[in-house]
C-alpha positions in Angstrom: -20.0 12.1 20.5 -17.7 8.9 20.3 -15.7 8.1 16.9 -15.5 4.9 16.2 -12.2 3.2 15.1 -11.5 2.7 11.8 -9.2 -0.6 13.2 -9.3 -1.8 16.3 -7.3 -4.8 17.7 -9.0 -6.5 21.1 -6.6 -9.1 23.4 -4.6 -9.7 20.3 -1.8 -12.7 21.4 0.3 -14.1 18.5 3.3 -16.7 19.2 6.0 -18.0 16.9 7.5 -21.5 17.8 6.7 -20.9 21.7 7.8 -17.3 21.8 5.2 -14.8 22.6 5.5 -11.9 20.4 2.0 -9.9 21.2 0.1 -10.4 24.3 -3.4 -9.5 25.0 -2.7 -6.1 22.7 -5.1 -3.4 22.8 -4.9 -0.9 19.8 -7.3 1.6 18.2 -7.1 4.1 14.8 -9.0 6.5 14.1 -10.3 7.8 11.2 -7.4 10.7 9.8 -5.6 10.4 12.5 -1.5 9.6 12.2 0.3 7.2 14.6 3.7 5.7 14.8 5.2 2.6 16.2 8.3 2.5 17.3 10.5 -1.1 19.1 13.7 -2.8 18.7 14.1 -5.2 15.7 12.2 -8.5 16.3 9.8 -7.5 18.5 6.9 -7.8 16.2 6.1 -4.6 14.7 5.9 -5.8 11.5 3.4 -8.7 12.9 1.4 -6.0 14.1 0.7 -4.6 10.6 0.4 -8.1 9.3 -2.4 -8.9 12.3 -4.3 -5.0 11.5 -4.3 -5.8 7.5 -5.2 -9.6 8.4 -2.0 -10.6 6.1 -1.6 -12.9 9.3 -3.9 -14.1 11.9 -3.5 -14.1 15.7 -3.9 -17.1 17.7 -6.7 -15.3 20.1 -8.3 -12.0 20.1 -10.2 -10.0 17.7 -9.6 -7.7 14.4 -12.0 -4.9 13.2 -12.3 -2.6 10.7 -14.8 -0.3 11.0 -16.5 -1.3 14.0 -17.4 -5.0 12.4 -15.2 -8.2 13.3 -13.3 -9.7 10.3 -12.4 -12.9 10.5 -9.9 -15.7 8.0 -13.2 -18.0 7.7 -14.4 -15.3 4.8 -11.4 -15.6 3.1 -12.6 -14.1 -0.5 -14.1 -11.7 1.3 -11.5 -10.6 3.5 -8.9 -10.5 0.4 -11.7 -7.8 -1.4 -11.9 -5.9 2.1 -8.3 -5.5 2.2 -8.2 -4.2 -0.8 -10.3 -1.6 -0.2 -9.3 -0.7 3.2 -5.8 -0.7 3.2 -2.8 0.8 1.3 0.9 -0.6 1.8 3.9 1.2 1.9 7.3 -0.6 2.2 10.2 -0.2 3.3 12.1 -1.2 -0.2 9.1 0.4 -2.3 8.3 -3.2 -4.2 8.1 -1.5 -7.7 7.6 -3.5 -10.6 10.2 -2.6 -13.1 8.6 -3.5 -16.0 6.3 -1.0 -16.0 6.6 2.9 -15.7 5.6 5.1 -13.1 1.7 5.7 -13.7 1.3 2.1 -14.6 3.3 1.2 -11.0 0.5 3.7 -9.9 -2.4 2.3 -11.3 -1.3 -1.2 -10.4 -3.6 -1.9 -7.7 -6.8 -1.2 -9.0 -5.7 -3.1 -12.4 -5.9 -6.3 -10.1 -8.9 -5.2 -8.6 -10.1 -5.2 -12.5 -11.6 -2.0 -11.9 -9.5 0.6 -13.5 -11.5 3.7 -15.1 -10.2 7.0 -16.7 -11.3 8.9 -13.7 -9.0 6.7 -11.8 -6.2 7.7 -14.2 -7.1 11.3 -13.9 -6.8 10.6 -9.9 -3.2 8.7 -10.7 -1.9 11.8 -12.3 -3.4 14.1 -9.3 -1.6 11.9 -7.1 1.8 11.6 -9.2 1.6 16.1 -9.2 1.0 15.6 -5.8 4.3 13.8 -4.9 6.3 16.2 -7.6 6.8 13.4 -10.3 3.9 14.5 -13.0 6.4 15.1 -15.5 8.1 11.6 -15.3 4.6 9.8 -15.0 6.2 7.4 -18.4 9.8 7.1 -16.9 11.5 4.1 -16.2 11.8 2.9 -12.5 15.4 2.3 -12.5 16.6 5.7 -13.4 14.5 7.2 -10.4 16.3 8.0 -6.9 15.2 6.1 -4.0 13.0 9.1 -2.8 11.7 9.1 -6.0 10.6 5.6 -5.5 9.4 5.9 -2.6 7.4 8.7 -3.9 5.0 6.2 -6.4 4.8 3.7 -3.7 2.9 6.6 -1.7 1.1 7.2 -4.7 0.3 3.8 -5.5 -0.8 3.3 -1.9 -3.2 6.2 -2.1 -4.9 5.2 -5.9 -7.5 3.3 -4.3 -8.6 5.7 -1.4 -7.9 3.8 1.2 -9.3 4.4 4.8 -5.5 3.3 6.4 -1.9 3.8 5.3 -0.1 0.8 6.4 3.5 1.7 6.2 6.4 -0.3 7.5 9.6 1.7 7.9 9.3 3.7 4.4 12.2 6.2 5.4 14.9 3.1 6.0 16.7 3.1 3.1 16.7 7.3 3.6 18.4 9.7 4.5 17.5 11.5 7.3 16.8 14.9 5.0 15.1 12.7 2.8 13.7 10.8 5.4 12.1 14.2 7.0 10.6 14.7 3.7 9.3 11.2 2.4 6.8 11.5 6.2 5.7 14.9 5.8 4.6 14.5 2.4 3.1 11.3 3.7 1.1 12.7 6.4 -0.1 16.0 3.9 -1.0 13.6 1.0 -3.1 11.5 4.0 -4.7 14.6 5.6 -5.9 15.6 1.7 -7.1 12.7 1.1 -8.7 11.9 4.7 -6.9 8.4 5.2 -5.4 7.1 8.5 -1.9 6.5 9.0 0.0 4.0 11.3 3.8 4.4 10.6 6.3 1.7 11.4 9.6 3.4 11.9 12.8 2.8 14.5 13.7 6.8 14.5 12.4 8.3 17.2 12.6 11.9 16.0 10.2 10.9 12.5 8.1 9.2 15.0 7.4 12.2 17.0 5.7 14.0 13.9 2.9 11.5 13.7 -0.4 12.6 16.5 0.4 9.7 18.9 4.2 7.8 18.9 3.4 4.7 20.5 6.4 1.8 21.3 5.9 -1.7 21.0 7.9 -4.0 24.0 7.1 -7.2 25.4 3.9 -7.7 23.7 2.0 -4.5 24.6 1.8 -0.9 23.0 2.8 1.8 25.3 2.2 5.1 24.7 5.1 7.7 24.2 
């Protein structure tokens, strides 16, 4: 029986002042499956995400999730879908340090204007899950940058996302670290059945994700 992606990109060609970045790109997740992409700076990786998570739009081609076209004419609609769809994880964690951990947690759904306490009971799962229970009421700034990296995970996982989005996590890591912060990624995913598409520039972290796949010249190529 065919699976049907949970994204799928069709012909996808996106341009900035007259340079083509992505040309006629094909790309399909599935659903719990992990996949990496790996290029040289500047080559539109982090476009690509944009494009999957319509954050940006591509001049021709076509995005969807779940087997249904989205499209930028829906905009409300398309912001609500995101929500739901997709988690984020960045590279520099974007943390608000204002607030403690669990709150940093909760964060998404509080703008969603749907928090519950079973969703609070699901943040602390989550927060045990990455090893920082105990400091679920501690300050951001006294946290390492694994730690940090930790919530994000966390936070990107509240919602139950179908996708992890996550462009280059590991960079500010080191490569111990760095081991750690995508294996915990991938485990967290697989328990909580999401998909994973991994923006990274090390080869060796790519390699732990199902399918490595390089981005050059506009296409994907896989590794």
């Amino acid at each position: 029986m065919n699976r049907q992606p949970i994204v799928e990109l069709r012909g996808i060609s996106k341009s900035f002042k007259g340079c083509s970045i992505l040309k006629d790109l094909e790309f399909a997740l599935f659903p719990g499956e992990a996949i990496s992409v790996c290029g040289a700076s500047g080559v539109g990786k982090t476009t690509l995400l944009n494009i999957i998570s319509l954050l940006e739009h591509p001049d021709s081609g076509t995005v969807l999730w779940n087997g249904k076209v989205v499209s930028s004419k829906r905009v409300k609609n398309v912001c609500l879908a995101r929500c739901c769809m997709f988690g984020f994880v960045f590279q520099n964690h974007n943390l608000i340090h204002e607030l403690n951990v669990l709150e940093n947690v909760l964060l998404p759904l509080r703008v969603r204007m749907c928090l519950s306490k079973k969703d609070v009971n699901f943040a602390d799962l989550l927060l045990k899950t990455v090893g920082l229970d105990r400091k679920k009421y501690g300050n951001i700034d006294v946290l390492s940058g694994g730690e940090r990296q930790r919530i994000a995970l966390a936070r990107s996982l509240i919602g139950k996302p179908g996708v992890i989005l996550a462009d280059e996590p590991t960079g500010n890591l080191d490569e111990t670290n760095a081991y750690g912060a995508l294996n915990l990624m991938m485990d967290v995913c697989k328990r909580n059945n999401s998909s994973l598409l991994l923006i990274t520039h090390n080869q060796r972290l790519a390699k732990l994700t199902d399918k490595n796949f390089v981005l050059s010249n506009g296409g994907l190529s896989l590794q």
